[in-house]
C-alpha positions in Angstrom: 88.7 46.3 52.0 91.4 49.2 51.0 90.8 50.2 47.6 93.4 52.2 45.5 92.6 55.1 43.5 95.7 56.2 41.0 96.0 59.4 39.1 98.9 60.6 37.0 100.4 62.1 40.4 98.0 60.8 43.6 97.0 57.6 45.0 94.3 57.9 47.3 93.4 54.7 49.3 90.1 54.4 50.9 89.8 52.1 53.8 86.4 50.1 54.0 85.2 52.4 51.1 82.2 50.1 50.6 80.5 51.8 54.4 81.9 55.2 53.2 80.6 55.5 49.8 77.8 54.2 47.8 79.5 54.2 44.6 82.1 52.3 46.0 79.7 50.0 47.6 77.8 49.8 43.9 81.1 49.2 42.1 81.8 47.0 44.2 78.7 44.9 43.6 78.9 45.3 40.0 82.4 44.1 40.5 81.6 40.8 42.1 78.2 39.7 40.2 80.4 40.3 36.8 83.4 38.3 38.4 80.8 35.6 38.9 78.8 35.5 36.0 82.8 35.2 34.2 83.6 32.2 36.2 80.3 30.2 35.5 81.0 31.0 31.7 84.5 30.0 31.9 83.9 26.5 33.9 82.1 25.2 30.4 86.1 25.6 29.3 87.8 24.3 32.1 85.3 21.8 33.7 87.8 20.0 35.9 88.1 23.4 38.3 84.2 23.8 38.9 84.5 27.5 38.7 80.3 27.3 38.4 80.5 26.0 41.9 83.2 28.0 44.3 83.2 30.9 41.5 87.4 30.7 41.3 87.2 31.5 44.8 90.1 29.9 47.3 88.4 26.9 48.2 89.6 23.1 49.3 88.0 22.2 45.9 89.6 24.7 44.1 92.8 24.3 45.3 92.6 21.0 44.6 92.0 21.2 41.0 95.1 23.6 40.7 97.3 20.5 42.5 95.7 17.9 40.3 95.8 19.8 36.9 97.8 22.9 37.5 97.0 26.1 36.4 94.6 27.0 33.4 95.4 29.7 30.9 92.7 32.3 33.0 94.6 31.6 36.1 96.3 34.4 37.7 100.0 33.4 38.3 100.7 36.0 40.6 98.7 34.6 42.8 100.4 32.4 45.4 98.4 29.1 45.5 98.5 29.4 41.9 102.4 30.0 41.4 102.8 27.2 43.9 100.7 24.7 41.3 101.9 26.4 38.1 105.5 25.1 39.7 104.2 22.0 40.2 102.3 21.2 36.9 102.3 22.2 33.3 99.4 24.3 31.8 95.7 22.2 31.3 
């Protein structure tokens, strides 16, 4: 994992921070169980993705959902699989 660090005039980028640093390793964490505890909140909204089950990550399920119903208003559009649906499909 390279993680990116800007300031008004430095980026520092620190590769595999997590083994480096334990509060990169705690953010990190904090990070991921919030992500997760987002995505099984949001799939009460947008139960045809299953974001309780694969958590909005790249799955066969998930992507799917994006083929079948397109893109929903939380999904990222920069994110290729997603552009490639979003072109594909109107909003659900």
């Amino acid at each position: 994992v390279i993680i990116r660090v800007t300031t008004a005039k430095l980026d520092l980028y620190f590769i595999k921070g997590e083994s480096k640093s334990t509060s990169i390793a705690a953010a990190s964490i904090i990070a991921k169980v919030t992500r997760d505890r987002l995505m099984k909140e949001m799939s009460a909204s947008f139960p045809a993705y299953n974001l309780c089950q694969h958590k909005g990550y790249t799955t066969a399920e998930h992507q799917k959902a994006l083929n079948d119903y397109g893109p929903s208003l939380i999904h990222r559009l920069t994110f290729i699989p997603t552009l490639d649906a979003h072109e594909q499909q109107t909003f659900f």
